[in-house]
C-alpha positions as CSV (number, residue, x, y, z in Angstrom):
1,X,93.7,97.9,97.7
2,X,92.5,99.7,101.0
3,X,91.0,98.3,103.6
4,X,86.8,98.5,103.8
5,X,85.2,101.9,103.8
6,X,83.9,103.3,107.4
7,X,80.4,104.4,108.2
8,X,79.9,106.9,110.5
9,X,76.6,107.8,111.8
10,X,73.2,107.0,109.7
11,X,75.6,104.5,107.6
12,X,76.7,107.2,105.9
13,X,80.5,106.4,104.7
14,X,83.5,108.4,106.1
15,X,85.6,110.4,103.8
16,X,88.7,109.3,103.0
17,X,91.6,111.5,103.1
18,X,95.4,111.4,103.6
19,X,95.6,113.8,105.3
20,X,95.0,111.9,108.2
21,X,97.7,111.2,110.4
22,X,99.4,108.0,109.0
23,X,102.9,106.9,108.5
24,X,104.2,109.0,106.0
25,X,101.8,112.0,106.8
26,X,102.3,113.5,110.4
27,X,100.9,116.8,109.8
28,X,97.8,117.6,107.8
29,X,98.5,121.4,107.9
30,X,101.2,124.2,107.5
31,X,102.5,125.3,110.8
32,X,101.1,128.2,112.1
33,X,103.1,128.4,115.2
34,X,106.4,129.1,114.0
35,X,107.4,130.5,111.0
36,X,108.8,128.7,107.9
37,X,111.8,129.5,105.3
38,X,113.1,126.2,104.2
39,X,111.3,123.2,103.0
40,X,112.0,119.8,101.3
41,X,110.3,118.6,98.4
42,X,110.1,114.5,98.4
43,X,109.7,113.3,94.4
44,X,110.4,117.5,93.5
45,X,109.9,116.7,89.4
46,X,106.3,115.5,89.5
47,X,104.0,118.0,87.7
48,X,102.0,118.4,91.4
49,X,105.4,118.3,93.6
50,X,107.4,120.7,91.5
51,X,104.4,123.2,92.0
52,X,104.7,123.2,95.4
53,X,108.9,123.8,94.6
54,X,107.6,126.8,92.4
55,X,105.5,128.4,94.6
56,X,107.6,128.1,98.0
57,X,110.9,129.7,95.5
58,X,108.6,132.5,94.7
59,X,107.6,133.1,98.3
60,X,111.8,133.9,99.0
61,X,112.0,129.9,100.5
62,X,114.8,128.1,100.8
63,X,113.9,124.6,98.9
64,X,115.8,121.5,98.6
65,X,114.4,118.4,96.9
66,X,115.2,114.7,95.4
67,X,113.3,112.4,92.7
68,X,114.5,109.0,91.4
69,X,115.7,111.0,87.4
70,X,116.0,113.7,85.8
71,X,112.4,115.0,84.6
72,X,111.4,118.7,82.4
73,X,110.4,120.7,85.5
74,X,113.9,120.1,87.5
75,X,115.9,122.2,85.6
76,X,113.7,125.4,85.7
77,X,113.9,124.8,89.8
78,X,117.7,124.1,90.2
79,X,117.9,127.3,87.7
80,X,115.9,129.1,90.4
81,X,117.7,128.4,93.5
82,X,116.3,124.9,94.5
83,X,119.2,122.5,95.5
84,X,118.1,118.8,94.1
85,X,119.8,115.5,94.3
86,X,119.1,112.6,91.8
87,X,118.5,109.9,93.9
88,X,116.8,109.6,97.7
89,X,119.6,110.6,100.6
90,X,118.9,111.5,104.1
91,X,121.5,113.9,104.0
92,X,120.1,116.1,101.3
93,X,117.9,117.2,104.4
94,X,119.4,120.6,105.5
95,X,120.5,121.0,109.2
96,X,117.8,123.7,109.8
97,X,115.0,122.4,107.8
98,X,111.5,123.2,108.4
99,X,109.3,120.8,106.6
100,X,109.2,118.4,104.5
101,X,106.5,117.5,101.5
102,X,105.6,114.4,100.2
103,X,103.0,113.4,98.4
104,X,101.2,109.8,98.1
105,X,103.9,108.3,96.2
106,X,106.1,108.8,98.5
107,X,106.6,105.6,100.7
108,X,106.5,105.2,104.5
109,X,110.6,103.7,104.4
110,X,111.9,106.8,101.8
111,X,115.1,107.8,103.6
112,X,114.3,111.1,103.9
113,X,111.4,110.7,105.9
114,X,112.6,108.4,108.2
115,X,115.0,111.2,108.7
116,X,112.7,113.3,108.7
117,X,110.5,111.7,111.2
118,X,114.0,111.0,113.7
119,X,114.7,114.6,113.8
120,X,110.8,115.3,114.3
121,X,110.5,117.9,111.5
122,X,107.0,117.8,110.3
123,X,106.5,115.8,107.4
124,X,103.2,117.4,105.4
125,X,100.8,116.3,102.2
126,X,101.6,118.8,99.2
127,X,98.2,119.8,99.5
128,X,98.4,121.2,103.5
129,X,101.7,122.7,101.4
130,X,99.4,124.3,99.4
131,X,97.0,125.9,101.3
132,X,100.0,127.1,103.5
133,X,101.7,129.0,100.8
134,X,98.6,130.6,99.5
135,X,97.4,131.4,102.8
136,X,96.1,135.0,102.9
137,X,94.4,134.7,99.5
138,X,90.9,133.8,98.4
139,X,90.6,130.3,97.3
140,X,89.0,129.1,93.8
141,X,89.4,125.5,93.6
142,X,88.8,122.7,90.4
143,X,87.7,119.8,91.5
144,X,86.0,116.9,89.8
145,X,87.1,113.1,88.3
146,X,88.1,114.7,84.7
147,X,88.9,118.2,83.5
148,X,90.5,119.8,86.1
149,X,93.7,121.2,84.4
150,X,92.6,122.3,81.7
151,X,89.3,123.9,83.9
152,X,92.2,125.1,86.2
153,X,94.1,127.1,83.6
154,X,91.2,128.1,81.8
155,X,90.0,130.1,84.7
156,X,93.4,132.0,85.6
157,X,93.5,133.1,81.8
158,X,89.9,134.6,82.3
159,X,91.0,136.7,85.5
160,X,94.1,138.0,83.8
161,X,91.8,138.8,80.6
162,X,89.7,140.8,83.5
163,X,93.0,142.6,84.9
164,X,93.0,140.2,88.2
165,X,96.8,138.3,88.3
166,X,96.0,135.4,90.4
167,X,98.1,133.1,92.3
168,X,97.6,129.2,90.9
169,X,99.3,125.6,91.1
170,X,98.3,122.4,89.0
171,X,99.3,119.2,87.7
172,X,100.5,119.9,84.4
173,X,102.4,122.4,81.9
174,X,100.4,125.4,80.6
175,X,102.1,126.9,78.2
176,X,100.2,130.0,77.8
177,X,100.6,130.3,81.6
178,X,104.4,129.9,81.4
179,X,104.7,127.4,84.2
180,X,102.4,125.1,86.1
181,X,102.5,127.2,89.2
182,X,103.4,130.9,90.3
183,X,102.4,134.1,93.2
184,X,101.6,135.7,89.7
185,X,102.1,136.3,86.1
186,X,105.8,137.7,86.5
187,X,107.8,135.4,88.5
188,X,110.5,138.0,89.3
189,X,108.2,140.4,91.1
190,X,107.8,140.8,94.6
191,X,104.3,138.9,95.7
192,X,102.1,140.0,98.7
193,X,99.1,137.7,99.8
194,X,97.5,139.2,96.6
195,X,93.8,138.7,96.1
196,X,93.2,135.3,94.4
197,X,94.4,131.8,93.9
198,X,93.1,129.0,91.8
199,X,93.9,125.5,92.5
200,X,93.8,122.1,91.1
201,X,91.7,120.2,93.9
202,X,93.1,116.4,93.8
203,X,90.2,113.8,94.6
204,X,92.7,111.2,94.2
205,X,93.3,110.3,98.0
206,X,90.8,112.8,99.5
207,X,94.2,115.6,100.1
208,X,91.8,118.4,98.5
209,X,90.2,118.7,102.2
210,X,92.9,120.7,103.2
211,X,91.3,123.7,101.3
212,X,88.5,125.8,101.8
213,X,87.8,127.7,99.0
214,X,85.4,130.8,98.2
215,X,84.9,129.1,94.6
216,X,84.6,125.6,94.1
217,X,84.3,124.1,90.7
218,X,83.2,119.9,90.2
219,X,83.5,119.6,86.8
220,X,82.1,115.7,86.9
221,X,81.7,113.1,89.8
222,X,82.0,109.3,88.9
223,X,84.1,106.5,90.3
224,X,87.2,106.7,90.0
225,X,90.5,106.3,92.3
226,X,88.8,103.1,94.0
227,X,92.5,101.6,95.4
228,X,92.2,104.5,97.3
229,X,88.5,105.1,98.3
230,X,87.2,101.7,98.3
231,X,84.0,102.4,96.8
232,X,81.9,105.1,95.1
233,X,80.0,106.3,97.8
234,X,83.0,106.8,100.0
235,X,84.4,109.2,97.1
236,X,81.3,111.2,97.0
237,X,81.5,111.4,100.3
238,X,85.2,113.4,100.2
239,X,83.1,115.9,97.7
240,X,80.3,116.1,100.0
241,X,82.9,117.5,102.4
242,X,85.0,119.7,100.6
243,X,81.6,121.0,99.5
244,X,81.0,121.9,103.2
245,X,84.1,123.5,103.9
246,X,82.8,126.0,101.2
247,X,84.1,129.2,103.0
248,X,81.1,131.3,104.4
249,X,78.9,132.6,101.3
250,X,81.2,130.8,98.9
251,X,79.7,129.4,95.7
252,X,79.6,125.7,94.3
253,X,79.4,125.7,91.0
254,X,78.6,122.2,88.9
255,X,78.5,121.0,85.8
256,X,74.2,119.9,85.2
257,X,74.7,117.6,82.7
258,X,76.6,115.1,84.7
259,X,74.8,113.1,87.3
260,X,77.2,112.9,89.7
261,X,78.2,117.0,90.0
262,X,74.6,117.6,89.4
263,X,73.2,115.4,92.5
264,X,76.3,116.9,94.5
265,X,74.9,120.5,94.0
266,X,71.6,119.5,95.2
267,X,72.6,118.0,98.0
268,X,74.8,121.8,99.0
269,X,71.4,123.3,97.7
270,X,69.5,121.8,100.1
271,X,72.1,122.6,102.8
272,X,72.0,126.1,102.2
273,X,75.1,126.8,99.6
274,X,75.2,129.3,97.0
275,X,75.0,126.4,93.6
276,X,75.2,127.4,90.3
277,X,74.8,125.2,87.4
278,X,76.8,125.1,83.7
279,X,75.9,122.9,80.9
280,X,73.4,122.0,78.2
281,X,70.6,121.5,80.5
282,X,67.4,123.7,80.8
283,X,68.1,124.8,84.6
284,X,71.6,126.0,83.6
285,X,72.2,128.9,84.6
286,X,75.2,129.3,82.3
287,X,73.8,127.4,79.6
288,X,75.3,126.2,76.2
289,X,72.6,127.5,73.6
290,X,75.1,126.7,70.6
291,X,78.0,124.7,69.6
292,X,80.1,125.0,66.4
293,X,83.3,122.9,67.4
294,X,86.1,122.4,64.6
295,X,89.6,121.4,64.6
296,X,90.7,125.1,65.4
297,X,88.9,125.8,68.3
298,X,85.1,125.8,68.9
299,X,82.4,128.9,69.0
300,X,79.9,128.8,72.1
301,X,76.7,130.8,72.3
302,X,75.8,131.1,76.3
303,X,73.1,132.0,78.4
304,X,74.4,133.7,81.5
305,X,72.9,135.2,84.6
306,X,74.3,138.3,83.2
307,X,73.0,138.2,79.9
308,X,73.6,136.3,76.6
309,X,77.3,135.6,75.5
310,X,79.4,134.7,72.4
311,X,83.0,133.3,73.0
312,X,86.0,131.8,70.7
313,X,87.8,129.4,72.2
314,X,91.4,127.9,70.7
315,X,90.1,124.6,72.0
316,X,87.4,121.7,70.2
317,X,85.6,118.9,71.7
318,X,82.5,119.2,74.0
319,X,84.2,118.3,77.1
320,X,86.3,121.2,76.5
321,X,83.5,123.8,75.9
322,X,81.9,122.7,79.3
323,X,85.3,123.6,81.0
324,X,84.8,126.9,79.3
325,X,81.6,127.3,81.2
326,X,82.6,126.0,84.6
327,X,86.1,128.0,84.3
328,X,84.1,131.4,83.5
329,X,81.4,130.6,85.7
330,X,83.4,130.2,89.0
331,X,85.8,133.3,87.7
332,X,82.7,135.3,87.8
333,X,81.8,134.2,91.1
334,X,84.8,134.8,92.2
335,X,85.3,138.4,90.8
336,X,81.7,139.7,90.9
337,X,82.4,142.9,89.7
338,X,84.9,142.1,86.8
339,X,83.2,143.1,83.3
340,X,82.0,139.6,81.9
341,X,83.1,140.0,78.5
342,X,86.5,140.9,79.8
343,X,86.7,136.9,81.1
344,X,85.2,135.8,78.7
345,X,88.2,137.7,76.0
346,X,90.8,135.8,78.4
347,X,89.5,132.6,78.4
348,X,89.6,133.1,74.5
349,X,93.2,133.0,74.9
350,X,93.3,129.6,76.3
351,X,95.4,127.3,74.1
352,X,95.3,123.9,76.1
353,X,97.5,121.9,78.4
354,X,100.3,119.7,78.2
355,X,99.2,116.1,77.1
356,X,96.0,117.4,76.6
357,X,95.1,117.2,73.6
358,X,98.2,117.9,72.5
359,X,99.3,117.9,69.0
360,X,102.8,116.2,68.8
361,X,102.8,116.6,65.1
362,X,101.4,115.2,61.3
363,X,103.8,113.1,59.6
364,X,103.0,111.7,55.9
365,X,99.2,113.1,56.4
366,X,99.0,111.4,60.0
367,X,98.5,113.8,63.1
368,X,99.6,112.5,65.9
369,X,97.8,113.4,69.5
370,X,99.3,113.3,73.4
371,X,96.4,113.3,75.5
372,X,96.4,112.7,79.5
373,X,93.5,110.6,79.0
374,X,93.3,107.7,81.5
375,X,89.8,107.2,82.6
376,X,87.2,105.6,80.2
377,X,85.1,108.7,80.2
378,X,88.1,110.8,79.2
379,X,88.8,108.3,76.4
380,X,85.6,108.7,75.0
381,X,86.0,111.9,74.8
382,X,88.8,112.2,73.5
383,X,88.5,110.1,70.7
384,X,84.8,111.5,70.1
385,X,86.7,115.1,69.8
386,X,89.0,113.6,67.6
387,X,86.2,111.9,65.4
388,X,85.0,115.7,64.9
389,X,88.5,116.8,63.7
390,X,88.5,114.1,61.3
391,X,85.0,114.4,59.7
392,X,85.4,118.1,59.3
393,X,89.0,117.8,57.3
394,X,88.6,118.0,53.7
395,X,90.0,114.6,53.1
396,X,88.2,112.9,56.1
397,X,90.2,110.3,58.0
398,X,89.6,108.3,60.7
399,X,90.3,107.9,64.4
400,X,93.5,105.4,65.8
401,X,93.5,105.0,69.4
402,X,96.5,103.9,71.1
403,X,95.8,102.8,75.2
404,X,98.6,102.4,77.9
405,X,96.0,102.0,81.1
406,X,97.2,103.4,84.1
407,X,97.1,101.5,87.4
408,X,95.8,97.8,87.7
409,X,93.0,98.5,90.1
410,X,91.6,101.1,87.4
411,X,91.8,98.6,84.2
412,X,90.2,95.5,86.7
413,X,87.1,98.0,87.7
414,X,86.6,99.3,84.4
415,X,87.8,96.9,81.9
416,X,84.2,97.5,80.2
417,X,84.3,101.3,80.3
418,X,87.6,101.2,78.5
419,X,86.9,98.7,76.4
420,X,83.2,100.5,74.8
421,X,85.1,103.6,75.0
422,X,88.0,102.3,72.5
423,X,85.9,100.6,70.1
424,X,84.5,104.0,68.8
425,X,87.8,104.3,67.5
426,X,88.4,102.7,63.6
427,X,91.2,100.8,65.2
428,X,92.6,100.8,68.7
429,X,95.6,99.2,70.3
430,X,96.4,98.2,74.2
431,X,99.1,98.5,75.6
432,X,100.9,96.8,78.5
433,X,99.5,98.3,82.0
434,X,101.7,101.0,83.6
435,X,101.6,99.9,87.3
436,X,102.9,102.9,88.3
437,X,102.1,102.7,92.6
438,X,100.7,99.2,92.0
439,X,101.9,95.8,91.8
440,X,101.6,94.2,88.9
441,X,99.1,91.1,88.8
442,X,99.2,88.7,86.4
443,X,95.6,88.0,86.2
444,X,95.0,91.8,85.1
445,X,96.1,93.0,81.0
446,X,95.8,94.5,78.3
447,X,93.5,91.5,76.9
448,X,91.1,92.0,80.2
449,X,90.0,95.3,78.0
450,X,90.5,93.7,74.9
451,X,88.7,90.9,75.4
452,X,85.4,92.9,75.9
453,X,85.6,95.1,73.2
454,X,85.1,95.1,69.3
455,X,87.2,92.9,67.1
456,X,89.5,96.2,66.0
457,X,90.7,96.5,69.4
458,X,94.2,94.4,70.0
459,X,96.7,94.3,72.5
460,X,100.4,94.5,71.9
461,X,103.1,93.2,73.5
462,X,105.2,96.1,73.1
463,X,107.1,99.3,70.9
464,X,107.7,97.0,68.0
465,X,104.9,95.4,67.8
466,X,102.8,98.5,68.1
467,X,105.2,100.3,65.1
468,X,104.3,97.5,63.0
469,X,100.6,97.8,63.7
470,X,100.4,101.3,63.0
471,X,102.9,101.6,60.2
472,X,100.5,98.9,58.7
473,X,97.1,100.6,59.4
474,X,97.9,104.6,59.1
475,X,97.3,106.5,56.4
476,X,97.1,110.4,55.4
477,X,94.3,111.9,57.1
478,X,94.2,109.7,59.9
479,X,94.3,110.7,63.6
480,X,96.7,109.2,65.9
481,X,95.9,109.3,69.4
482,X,98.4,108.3,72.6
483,X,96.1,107.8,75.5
484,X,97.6,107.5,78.9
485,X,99.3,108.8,82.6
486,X,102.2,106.8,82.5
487,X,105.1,106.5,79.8
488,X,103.3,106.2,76.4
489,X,104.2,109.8,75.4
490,X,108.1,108.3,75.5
491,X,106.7,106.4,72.6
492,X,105.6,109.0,70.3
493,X,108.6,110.1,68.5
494,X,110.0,106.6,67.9
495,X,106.2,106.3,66.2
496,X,106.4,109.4,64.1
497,X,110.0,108.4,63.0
498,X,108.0,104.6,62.0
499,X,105.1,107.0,60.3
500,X,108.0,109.0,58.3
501,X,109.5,106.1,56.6
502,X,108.9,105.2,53.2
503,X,105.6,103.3,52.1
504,X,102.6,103.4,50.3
505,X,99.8,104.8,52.9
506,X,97.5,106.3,49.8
């Protein structure tokens, strides 16, 4: 846990940010005094790290990086030209390195930075890595506690539906973008600054303050990410101040219907920034007149500043139309003079990201979900999408819910969120806790959601124990879900193998 927030003047709590010089990080931003053509990537196979990788190969860089395994975005790289070692060595740092990236996972005593740090090459946050490598471009940025992949991918399909071919990194796989970062659509091509770049903006320990973005996008504001922050007010107060780094006549655009984005934009209104509002409510400008949402997609009615507008989209649940809006609402911001409907046909094209939503298969009637989902709004959603699915089939099922929570801190702080959120499903099952940066603590489990939530929701020990349970319980028409940041998509085959077997499930 971090120390006590700071107040600043008024009482008003300082932002947190890692940005900050620190022991790890002893440079918030890209050097602009010398020029740069090799760089090290710390922990190179994370979704977020191996964008960096990505973007710095396309810029002609020299890149070199290390993780602890093997992981799906390594190979791509090494096929690319990145050298990578399995396994952290000070002397995978080349003799004429120019930086190297970490990003908070990375510990104070890796080897490579104490290397690093002895030969005094700068040592920056993947998101000052960022910035730097799209320096020269126009910044839209997606920002906000859920939503922001899928928000950010979302609104680089509906610039290349309007002929624009921005630049974009984020923290996931999009298949219909072809990797989770690039200069452009065609990686081979030779890149100039180019005109645009959209941006997954990480709230997580306050690094999205190194951008400042023409468009910024808040798709939803509530506590999260506490270990770091220390409190709720300290987080809104990291958004308050990305808000106001807002490049001059930039646009904040925010979802109305949640309080949190909502009360941000009026605090930027009332400041003097551009705010423009999506959602259900009546002061939407981009408002959501109609919703017909099915298991193939949903079709949205909107109100617009430019006129009334009907769009298909590939993907269901509420939470997913709203990223519609915010995506299409900040692309139009952002490109005032690209035809509407033109975004509006790319963002059509949108098919989802990885472990979002993700259909891993149906075996013996059972569909089986991946979904990123690790924050109890994002559960309810989830499984509130997936209660659509189900109603609408023509042999209606129901809804099982499997949890791994992520981080102890999260499942101690909102062991009642999760625990209301999972009993919507018809049965639901817990999980140990991935730890992930945490220590384990004893006093923290699965049972400390369990124990607050209807009788249907159990914890499990472990893979055998949950194969038994939901061999037992499945049946055709059923929707599986696999909720969770850490490990638990590991599980799903060995589950679908379990659901394949012979038994009576009529």
């Amino acid at each position: 846990m971090t120390s006590s927030p700071e107040n600043g003047p008024a009482g008003q709590p300082i932002p947190r940010t890692i940005l900050r010089p620190g022991d790890v990080i002893t440079q918030s931003h890209w050097p602009t005094d010398r020029g740069v053509s090799s760089l090290h990537v710390v922990r190179i196979g994370g979704a977020g790290m191996s964008a960096v990788a990505r973007l710095a190969l396309e810029a002609g860089l020299a890149v070199s990086g290390s993780d602890s395994q093997d992981g799906q975005f390594i190979a791509p790289l090494r096929e690319d030209g990145a050298r990578i070692g399995i396994g952290f060595d000070a002397a995978l740092l080349a003799e004429d390195l120019d930086l190297v990236i970490v990003s908070t996972a990375v510990r104070a005593d890796n080897p490579e930075v104490l290397a690093a740090r002895e030969r005094g090459i700068p040592v920056i946050h993947r998101a000052a890595a960022l910035a730097g490598l799209l320096g020269g471009r126009e910044l839209l940025a997606i920002a906000g506690t859920h939503g922001k992949t899928t928000t950010t991918g979302m609104a680089v399909t509906a610039l290349r539906g309007a002929g624009h071919d921005p630049a974009w990194a984020l923290g996931a796989a999009v298949p219909d973008l072809g990797r989770n970062a690039g200069l452009g659509a065609d990686p081979a091509a030779q890149h100039s600054d180019g005109e645009l770049a959209v941006v997954e903006a990480d709230e997580s320990d306050g690094s999205f303050l190194a951008f400042a973005p023409r468009a910024l996008v808040v798709t939803n504001l509530e506590p999260d990410h506490l270990d770091f922050h220390g409190d709720a007010a300290t987080l809104t107060a990291a958004f308050d101040a990305l808000t106001a780094q807002l490049a001059e006549g930039g646009t904040l655009v925010v979802c109305a219907d949640d309080p949190g984005a909502r009360a941000l934009g009026q605090r930027a209104e009332t400041a003097g920034t551009t705010v423009l509002r999506y959602g259900i409510a009546e002061d939407a400008q981009w408002r959501l007149r109609a919703e017909r949402s099915g298991p193939r997609g949903a079709e949205i009615e909107v109100d617009t500043p430019h006129g009334p507008l009907e769009i298909a989209l590939p993907v269901t649940g509420h939470h997913n139309v709203l990223n519609a809006l915010g995506a299409l609402a900040a692309a139009a911001a952002a490109t005032p003079d690209a035809p509407l409907t033109q975004l509006a046909a790319g963002l059509g094209t949108f098919t989802g990201a990885s472990r979002r939503f993700d259909v891993a298969g149906t075996v013996a009637g059972v569909t089986v979900v991946d979904d990123y989902a690790h924050h109890p709004r994002e559960v309810a959603a989830t499984i509130d999408a997936a209660r659509g699915i189900v109603q609408a089939q023509e042999r209606p099922g129901r809804v099982l819910a499997v949890l791994q929570p992520h981080l102890v801190s999260r499942t101690r702080d909102f062991a009642g969120d999760f625990a209301e959120a999972l009993s919507a499903a018809d049965h639901a099952w817990v999980l140990p806790i991935y730890a992930a940066r945490e220590d384990p603590d004893p006093t923290v489990t699965a049972r400390t959601i369990t124990d607050l939530a209807a009788p249907g929701v159990v914890p499990v020990e472990d893979e055998a124990q949950l194969a038994a349970l939901v061999s037992a319980h499945a049946r055709p028409g059923d929707l599986l879900l696999m909720l969770g940041a850490g490990d638990i998509v590991e599980l799903t085959p060995a589950l679908m193998t379990v659901l394949d077997a012979p038994g009576d499930r009529a």
